[in-house]
N, CA, C and O atoms as CSV, one atom per row, in Angstrom:
chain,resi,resn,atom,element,x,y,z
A,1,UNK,N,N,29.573,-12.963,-29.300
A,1,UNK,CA,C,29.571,-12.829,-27.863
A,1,UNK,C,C,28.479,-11.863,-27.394
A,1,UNK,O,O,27.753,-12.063,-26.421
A,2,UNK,N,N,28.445,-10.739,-28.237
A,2,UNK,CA,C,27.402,-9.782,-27.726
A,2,UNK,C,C,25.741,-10.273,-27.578
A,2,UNK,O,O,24.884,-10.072,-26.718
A,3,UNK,N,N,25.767,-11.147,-29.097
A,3,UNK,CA,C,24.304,-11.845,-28.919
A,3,UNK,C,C,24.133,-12.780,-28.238
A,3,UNK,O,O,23.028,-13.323,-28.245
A,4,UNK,N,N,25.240,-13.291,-27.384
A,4,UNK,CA,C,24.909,-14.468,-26.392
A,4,UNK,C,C,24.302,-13.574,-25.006
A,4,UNK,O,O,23.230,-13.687,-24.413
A,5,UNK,N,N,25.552,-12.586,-24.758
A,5,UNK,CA,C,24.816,-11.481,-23.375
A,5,UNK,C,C,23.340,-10.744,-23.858
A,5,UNK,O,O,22.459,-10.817,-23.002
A,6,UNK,N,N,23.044,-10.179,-24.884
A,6,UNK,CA,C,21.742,-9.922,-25.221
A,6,UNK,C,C,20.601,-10.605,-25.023
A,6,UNK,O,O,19.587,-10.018,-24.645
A,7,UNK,N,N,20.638,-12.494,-25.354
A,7,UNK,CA,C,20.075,-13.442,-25.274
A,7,UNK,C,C,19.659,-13.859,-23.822
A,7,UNK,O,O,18.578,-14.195,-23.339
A,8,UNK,N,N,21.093,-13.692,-23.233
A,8,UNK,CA,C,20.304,-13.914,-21.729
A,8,UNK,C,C,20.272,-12.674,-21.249
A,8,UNK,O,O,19.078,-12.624,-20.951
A,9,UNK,N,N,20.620,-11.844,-21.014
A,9,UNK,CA,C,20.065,-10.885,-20.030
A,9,UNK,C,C,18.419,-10.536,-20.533
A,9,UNK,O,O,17.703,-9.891,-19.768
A,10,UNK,N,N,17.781,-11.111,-22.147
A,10,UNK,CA,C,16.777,-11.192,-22.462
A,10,UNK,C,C,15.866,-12.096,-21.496
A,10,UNK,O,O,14.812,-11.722,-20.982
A,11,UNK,N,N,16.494,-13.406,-21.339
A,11,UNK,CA,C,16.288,-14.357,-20.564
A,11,UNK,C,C,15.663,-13.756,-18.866
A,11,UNK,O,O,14.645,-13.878,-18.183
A,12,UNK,N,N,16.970,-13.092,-18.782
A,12,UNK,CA,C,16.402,-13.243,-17.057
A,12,UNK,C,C,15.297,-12.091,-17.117
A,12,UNK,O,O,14.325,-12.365,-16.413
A,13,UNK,N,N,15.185,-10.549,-17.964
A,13,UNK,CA,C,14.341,-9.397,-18.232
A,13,UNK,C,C,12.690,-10.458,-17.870
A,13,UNK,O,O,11.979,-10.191,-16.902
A,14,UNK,N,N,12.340,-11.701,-18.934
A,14,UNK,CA,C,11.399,-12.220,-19.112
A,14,UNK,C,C,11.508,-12.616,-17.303
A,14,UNK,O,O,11.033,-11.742,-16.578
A,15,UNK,N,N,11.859,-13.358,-16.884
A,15,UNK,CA,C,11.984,-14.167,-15.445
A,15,UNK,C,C,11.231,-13.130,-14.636
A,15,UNK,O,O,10.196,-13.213,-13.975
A,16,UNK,N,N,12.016,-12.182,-14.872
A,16,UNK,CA,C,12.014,-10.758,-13.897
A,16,UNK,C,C,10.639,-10.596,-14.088
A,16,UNK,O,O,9.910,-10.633,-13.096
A,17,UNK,N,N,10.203,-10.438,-15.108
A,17,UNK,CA,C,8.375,-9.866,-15.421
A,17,UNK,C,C,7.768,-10.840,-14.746
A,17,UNK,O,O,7.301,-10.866,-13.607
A,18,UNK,N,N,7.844,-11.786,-15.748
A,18,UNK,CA,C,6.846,-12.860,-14.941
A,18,UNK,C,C,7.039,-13.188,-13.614
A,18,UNK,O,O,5.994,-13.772,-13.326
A,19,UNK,N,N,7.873,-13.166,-12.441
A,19,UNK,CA,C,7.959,-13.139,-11.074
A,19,UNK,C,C,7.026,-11.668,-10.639
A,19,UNK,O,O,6.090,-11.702,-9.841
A,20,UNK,N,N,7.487,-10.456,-11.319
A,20,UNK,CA,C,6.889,-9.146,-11.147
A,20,UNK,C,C,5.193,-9.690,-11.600
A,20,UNK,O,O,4.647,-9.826,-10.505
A,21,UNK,N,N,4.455,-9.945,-12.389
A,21,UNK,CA,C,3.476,-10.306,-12.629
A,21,UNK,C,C,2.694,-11.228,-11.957
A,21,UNK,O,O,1.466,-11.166,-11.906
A,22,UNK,N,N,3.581,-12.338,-11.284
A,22,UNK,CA,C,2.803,-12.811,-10.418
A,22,UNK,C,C,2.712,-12.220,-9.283
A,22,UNK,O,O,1.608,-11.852,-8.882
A,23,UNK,N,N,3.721,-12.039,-8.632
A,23,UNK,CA,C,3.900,-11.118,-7.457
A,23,UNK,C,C,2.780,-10.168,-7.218
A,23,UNK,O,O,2.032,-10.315,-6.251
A,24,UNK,N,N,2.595,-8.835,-8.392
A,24,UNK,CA,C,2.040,-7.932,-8.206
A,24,UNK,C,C,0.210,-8.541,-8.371
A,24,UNK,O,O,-0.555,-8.159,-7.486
A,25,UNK,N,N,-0.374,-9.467,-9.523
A,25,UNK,CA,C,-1.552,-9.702,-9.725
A,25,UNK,C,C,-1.732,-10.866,-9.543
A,25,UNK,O,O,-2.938,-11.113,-9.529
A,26,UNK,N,N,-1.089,-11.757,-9.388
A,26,UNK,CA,C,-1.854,-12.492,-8.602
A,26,UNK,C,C,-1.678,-12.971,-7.397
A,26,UNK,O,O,-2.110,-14.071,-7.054
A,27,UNK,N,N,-0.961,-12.108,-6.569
A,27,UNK,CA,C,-0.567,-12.441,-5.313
A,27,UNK,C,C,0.395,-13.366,-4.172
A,27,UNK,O,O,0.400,-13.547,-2.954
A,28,UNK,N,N,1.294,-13.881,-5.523
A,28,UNK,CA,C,2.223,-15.244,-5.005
A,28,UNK,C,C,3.710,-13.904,-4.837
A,28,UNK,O,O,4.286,-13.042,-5.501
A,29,UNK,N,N,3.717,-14.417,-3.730
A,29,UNK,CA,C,5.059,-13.470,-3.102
A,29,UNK,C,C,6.761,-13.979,-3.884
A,29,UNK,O,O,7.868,-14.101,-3.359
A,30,UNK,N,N,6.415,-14.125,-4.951
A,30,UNK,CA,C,8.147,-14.441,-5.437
A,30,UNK,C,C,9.280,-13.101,-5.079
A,30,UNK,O,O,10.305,-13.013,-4.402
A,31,UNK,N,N,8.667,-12.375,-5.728
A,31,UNK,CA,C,9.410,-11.105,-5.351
A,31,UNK,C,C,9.609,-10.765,-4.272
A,31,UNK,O,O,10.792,-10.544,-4.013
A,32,UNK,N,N,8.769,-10.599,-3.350
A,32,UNK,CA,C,8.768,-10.157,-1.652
A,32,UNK,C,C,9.014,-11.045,-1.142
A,32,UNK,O,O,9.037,-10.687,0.036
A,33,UNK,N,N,9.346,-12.529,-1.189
A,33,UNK,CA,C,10.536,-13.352,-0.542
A,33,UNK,C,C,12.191,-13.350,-0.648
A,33,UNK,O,O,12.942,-13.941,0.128
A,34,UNK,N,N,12.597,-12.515,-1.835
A,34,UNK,CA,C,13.666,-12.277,-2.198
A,34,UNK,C,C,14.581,-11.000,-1.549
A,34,UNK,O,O,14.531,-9.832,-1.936
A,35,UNK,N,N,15.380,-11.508,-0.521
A,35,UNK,CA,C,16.062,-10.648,0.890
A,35,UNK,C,C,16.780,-9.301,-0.243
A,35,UNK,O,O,17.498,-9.423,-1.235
A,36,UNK,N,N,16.309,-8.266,0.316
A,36,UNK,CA,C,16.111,-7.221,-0.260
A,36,UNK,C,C,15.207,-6.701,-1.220
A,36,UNK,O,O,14.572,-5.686,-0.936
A,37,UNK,N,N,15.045,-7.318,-2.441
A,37,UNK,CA,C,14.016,-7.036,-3.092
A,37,UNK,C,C,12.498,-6.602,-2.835
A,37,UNK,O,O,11.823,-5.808,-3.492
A,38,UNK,N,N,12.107,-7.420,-1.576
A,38,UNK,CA,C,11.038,-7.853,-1.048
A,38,UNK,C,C,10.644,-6.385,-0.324
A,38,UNK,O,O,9.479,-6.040,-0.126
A,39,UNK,N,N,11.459,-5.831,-0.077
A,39,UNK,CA,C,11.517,-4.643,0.620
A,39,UNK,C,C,10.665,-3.669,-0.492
A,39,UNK,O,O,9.581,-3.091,-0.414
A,40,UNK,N,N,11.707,-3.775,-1.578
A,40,UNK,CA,C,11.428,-2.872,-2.423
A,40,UNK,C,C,9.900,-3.180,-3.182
A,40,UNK,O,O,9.284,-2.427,-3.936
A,41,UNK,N,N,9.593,-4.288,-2.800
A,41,UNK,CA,C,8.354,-4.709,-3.573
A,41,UNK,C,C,6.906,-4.339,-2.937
A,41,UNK,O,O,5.779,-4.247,-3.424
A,42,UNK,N,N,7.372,-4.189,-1.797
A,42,UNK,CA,C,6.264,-3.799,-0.428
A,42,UNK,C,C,6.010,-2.351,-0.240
A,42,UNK,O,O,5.155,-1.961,0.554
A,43,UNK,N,N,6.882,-1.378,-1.099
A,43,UNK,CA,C,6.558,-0.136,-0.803
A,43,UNK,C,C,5.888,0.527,-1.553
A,43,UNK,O,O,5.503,-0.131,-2.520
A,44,UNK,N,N,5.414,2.042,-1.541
A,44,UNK,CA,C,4.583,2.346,-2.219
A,44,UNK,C,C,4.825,3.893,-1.640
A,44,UNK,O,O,4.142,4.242,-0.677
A,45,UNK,N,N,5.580,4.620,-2.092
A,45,UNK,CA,C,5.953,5.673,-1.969
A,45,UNK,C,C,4.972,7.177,-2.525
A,45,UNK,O,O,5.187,7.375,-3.721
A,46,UNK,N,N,4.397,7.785,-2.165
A,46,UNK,CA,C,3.744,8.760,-2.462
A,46,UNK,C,C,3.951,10.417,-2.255
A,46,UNK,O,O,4.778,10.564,-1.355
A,47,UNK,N,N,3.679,11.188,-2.561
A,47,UNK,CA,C,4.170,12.780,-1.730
A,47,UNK,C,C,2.623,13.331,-1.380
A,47,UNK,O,O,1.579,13.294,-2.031
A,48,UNK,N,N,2.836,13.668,-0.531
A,48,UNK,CA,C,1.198,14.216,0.112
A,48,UNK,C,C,0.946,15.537,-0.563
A,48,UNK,O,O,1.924,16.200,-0.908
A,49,UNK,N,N,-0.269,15.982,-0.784
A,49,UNK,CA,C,-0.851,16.994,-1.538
A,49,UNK,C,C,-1.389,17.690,-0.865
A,49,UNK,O,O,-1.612,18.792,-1.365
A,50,UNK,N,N,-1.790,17.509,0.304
A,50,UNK,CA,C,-2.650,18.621,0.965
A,50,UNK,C,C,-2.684,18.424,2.395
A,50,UNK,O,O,-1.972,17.491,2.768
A,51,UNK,N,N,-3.419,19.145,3.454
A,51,UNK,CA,C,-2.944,19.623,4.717
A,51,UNK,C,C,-3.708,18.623,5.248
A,51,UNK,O,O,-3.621,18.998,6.417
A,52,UNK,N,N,-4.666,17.246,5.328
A,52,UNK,CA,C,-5.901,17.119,5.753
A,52,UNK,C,C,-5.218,15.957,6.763
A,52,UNK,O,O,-6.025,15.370,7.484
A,53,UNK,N,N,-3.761,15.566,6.881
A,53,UNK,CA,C,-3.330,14.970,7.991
A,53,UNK,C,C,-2.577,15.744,8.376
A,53,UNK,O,O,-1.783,14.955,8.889
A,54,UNK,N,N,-2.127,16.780,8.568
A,54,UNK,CA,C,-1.416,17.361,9.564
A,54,UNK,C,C,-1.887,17.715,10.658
A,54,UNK,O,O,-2.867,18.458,10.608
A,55,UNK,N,N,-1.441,17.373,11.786
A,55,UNK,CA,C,-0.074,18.033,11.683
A,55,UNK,C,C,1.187,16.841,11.812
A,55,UNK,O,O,2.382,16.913,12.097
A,56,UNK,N,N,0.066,15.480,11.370
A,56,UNK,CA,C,1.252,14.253,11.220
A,56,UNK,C,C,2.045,14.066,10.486
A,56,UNK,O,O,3.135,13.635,10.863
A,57,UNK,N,N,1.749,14.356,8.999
A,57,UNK,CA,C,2.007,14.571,7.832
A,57,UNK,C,C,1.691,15.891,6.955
A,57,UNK,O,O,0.630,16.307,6.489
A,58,UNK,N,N,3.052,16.407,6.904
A,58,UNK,CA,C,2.926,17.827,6.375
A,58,UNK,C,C,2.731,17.829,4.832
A,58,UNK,O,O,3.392,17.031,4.167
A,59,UNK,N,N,1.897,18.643,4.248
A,59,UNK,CA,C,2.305,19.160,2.814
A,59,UNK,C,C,3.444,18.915,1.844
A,59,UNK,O,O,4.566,19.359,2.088
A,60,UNK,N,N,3.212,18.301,0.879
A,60,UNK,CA,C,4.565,18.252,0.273
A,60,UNK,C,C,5.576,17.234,0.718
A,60,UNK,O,O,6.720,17.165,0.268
A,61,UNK,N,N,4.921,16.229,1.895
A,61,UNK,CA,C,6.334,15.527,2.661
A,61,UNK,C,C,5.782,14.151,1.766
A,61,UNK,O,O,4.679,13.864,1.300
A,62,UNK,N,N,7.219,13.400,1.767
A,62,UNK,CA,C,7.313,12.054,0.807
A,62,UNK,C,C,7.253,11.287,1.175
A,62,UNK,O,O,8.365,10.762,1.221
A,63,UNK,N,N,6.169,10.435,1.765
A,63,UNK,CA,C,5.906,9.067,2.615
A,63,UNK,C,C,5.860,7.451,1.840
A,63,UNK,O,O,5.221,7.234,0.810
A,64,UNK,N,N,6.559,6.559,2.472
A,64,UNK,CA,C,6.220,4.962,2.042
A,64,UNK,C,C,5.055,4.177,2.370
A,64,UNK,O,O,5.325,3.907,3.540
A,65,UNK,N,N,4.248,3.776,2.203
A,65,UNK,CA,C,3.326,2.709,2.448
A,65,UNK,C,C,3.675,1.679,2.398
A,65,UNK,O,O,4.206,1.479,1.306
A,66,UNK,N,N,3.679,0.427,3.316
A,66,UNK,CA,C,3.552,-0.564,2.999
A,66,UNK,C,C,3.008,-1.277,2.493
A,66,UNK,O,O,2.334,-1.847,3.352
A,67,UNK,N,N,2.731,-1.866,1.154
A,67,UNK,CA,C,1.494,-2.667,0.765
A,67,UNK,C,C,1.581,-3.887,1.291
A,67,UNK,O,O,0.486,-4.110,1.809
A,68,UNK,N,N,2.340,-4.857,1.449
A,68,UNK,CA,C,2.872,-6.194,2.100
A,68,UNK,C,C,1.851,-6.651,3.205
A,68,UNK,O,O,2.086,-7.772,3.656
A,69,UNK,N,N,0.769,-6.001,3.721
A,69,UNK,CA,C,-0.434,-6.337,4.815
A,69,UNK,C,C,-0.443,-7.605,4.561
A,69,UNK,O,O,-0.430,-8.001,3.396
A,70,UNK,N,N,-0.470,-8.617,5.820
A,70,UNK,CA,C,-1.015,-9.833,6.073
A,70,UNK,C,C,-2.067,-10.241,5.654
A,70,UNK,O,O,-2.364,-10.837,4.619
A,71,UNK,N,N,-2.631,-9.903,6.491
A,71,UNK,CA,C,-4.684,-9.585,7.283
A,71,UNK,C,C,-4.972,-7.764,7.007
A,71,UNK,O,O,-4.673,-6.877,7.807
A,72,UNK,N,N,-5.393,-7.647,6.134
A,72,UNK,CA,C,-6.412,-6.179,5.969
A,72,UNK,C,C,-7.371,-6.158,7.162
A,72,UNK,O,O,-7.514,-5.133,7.829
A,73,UNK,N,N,-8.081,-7.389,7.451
A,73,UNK,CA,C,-9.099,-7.008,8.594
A,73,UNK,C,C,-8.724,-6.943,9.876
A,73,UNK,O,O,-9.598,-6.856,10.739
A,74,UNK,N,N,-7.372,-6.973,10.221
A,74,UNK,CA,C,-6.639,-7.047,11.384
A,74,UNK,C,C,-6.357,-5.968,11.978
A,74,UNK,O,O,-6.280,-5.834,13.199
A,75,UNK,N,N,-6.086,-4.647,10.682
A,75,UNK,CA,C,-4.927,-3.443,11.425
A,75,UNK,C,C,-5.970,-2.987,12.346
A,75,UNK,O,O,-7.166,-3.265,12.438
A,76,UNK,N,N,-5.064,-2.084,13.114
A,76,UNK,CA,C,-4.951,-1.409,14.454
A,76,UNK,C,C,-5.738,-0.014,14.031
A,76,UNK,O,O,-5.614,0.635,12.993
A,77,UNK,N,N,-6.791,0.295,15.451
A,77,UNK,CA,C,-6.864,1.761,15.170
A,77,UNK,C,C,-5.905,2.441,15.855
A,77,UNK,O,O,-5.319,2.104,16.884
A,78,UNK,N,N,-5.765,3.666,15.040
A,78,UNK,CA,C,-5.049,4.535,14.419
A,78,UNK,C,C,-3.568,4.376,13.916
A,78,UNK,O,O,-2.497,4.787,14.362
A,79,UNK,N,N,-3.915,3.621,12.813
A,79,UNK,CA,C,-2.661,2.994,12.148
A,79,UNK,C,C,-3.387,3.981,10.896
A,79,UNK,O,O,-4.570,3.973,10.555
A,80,UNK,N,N,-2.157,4.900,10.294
A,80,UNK,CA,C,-2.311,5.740,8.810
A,80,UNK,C,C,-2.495,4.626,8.097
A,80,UNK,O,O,-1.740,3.654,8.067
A,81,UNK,N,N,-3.956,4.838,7.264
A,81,UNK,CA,C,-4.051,3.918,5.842
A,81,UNK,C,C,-3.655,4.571,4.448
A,81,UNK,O,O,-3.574,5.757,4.768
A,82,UNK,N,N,-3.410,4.516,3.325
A,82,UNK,CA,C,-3.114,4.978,2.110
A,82,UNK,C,C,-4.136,3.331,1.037
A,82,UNK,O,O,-3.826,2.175,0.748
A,83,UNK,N,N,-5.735,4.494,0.748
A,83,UNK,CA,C,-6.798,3.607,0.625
A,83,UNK,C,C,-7.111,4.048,-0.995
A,83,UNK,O,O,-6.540,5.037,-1.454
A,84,UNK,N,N,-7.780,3.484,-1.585
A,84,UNK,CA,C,-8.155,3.907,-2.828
A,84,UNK,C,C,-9.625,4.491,-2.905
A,84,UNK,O,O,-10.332,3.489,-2.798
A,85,UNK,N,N,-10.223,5.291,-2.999
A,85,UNK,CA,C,-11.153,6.340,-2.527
A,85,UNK,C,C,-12.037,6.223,-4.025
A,85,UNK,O,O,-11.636,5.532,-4.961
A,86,UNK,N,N,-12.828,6.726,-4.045
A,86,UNK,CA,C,-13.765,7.392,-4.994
A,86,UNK,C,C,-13.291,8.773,-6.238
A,86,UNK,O,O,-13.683,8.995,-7.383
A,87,UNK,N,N,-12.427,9.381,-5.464
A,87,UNK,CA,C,-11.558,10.437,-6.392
A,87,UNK,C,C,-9.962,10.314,-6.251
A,87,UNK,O,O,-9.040,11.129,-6.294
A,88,UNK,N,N,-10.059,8.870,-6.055
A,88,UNK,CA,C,-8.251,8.496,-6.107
A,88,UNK,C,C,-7.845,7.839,-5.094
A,88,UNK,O,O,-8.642,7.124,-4.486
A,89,UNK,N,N,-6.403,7.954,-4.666
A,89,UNK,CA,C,-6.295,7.948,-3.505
A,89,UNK,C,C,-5.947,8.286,-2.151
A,89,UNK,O,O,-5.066,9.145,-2.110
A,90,UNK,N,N,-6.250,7.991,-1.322
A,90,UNK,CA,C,-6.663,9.543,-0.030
A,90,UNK,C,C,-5.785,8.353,1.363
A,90,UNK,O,O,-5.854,7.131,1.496
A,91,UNK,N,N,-4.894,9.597,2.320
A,91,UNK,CA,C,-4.422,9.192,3.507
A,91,UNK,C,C,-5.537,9.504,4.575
A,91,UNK,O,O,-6.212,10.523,4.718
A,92,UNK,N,N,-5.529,8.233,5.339
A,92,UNK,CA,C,-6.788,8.902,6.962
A,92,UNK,C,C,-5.937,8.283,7.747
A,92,UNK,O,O,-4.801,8.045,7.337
A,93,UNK,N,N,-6.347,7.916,9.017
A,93,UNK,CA,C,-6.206,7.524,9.974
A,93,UNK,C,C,-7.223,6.434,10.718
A,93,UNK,O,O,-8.350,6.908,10.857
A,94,UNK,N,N,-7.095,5.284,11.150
A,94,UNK,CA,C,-8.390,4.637,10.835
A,94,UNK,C,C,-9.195,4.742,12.979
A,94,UNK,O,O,-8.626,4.596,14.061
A,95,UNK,N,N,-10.171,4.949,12.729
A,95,UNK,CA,C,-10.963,5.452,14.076
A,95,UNK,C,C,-11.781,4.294,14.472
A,95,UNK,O,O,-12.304,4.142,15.575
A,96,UNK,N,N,-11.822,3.736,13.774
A,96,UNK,CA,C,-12.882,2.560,14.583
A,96,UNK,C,C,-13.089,1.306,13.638
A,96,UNK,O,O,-13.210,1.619,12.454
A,97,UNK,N,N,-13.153,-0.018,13.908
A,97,UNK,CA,C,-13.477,-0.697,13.254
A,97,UNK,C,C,-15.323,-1.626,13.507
A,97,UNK,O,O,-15.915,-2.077,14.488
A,98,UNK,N,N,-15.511,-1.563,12.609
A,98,UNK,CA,C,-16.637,-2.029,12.410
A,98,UNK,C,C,-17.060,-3.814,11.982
A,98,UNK,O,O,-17.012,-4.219,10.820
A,99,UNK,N,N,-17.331,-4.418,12.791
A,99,UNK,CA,C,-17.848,-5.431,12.670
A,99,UNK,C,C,-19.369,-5.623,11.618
A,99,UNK,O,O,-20.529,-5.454,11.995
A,100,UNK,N,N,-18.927,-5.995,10.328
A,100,UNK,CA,C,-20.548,-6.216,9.787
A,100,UNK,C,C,-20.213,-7.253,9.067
A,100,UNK,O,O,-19.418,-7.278,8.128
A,101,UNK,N,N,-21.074,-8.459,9.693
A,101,UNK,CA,C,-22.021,-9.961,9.018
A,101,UNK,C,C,-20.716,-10.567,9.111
A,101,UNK,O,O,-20.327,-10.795,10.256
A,102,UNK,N,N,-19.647,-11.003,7.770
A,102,UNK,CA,C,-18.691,-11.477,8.299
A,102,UNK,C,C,-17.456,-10.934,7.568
A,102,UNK,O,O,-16.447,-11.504,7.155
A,103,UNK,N,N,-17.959,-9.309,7.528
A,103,UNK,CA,C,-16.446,-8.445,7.007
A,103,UNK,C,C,-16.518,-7.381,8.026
A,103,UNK,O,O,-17.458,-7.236,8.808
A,104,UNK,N,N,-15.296,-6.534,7.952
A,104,UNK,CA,C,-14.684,-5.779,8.907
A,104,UNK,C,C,-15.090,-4.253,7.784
A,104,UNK,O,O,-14.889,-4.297,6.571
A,105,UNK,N,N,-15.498,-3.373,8.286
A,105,UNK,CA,C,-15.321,-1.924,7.738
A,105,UNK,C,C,-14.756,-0.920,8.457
A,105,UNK,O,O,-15.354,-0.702,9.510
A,106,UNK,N,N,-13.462,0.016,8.175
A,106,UNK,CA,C,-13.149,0.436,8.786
A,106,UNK,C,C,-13.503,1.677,8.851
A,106,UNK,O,O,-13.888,2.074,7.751
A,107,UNK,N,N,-13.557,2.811,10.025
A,107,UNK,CA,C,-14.122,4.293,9.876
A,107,UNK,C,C,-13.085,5.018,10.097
A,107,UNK,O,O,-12.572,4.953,11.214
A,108,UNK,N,N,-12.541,5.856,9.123
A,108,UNK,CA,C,-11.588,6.503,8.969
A,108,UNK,C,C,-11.586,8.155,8.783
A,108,UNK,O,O,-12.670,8.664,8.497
A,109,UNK,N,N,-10.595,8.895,8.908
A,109,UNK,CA,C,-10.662,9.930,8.979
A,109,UNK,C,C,-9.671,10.731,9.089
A,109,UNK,O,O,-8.711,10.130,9.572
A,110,UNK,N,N,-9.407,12.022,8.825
A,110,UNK,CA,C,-8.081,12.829,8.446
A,110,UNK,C,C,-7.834,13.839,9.544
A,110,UNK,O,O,-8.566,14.806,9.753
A,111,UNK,N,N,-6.667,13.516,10.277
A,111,UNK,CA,C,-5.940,14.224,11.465
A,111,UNK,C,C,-6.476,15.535,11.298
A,111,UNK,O,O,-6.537,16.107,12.386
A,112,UNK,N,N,-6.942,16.320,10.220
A,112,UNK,CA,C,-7.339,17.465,10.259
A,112,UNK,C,C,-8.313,17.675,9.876
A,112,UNK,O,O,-8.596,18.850,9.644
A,113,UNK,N,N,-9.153,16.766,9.663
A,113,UNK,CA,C,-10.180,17.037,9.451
A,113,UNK,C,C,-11.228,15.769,10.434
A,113,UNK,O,O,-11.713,14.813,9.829
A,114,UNK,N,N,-11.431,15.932,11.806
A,114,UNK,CA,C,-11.674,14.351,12.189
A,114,UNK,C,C,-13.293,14.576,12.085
A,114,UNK,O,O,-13.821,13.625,12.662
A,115,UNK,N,N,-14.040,15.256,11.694
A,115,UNK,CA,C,-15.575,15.258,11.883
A,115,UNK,C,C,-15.675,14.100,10.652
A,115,UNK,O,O,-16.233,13.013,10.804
A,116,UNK,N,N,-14.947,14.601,9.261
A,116,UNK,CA,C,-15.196,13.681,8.042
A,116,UNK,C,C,-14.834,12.482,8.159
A,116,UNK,O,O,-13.633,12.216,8.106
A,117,UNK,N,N,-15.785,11.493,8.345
A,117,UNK,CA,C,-15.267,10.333,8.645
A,117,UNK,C,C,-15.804,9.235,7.618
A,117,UNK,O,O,-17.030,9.119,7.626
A,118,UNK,N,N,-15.290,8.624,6.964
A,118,UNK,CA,C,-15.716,7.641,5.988
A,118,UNK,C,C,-15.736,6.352,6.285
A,118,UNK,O,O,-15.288,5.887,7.333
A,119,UNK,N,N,-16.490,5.421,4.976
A,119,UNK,CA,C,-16.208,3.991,5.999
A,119,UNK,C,C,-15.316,3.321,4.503
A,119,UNK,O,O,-15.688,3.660,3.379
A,120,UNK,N,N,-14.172,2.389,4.702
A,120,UNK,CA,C,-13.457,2.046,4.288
A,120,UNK,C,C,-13.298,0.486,4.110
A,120,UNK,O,O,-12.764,-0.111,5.044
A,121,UNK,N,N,-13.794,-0.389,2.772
A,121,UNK,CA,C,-13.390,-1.799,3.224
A,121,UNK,C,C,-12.217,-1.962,2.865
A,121,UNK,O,O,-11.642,-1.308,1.994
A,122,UNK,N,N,-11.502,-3.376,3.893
A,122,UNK,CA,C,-10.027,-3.724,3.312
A,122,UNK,C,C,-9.707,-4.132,1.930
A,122,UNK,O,O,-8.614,-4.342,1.405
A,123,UNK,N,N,-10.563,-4.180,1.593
A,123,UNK,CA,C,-9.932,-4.178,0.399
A,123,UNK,C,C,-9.805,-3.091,-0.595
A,123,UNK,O,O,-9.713,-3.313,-1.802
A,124,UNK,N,N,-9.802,-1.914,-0.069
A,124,UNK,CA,C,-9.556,-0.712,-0.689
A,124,UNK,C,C,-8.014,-0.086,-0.102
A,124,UNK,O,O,-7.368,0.950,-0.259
A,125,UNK,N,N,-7.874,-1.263,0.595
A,125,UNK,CA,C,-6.542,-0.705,1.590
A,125,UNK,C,C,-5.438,-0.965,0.476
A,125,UNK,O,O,-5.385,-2.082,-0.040
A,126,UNK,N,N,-4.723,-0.155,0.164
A,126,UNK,CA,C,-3.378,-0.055,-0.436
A,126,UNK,C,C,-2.135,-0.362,0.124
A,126,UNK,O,O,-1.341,-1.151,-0.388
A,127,UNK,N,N,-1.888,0.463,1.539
A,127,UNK,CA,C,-0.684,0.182,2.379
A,127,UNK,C,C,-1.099,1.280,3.792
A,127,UNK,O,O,-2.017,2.064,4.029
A,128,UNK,N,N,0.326,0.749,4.627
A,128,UNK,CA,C,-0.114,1.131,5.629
A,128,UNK,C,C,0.788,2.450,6.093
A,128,UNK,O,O,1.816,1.773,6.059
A,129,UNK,N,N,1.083,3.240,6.338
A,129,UNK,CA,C,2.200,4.295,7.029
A,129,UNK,C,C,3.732,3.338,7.443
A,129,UNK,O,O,3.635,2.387,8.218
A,130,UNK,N,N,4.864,3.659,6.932
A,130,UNK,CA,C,5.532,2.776,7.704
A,130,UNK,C,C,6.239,3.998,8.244
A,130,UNK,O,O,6.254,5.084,7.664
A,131,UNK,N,N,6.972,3.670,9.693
A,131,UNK,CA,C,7.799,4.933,10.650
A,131,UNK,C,C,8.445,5.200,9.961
A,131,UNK,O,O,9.262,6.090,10.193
């Protein structure tokens, strides 16, 4: 009996990956169609390290991202991005979008720091601030 429950809960472990595997790399939403799960599949939880959005986001506070974005070239300015940067990855605020040839770049920048402003393509976008 034990090696029959071993056998399948082996069974569904494999299901589970490979839905997780497609889901996550190659982009087919099995997981994030699944009412609740989907939730959990879309987030992206981080703790902030330093002061450079406050006074929106304090030091030390534990924020979700959404990764689940539709359209990357769509969001809103000043919608918080959580982007993958050059030395990791970094929270801004996005200030302007940029129209170039036939991609979108966004110009972004940190509530506390707004002179530093970078330019950001969507596809460096990770997730978005959720309330």
């Amino acid at each position: 009996m034990s090696k029959i429950l071993l056998y399948i809960g082996g069974i569904i472990s494999a299901i589970l990956a490979l839905m997780f595997v497609a889901d996550y790399f190659l982009n087919i939403p099995l997981l994030r169609s699944m009412p609740g799960v989907g939730q959990i599949a879309c987030q992206f939880p981080t703790t902030v390290s330093g002061s450079s959005m406050e006074p929106t986001i304090k030091t030390g506070s534990r924020v979700t991202f959404n990764k689940c974005i539709g359209n990357k070239e769509s969001l809103s300015i000043g919608t918080v991005v959580l982007f993958s940067g050059e030395q990791g990855n970094s929270i801004s605020r996005i200030k302007d979008k940029i129209p170039e040839q036939d991609k979108i770049i966004y110009k972004v920048s940190q509530d506390n720091r707004p002179d530093a402003v970078f330019e950001v393509r969507p596809d460096r976008i990770i997730g978005i601030l959720q309330p």
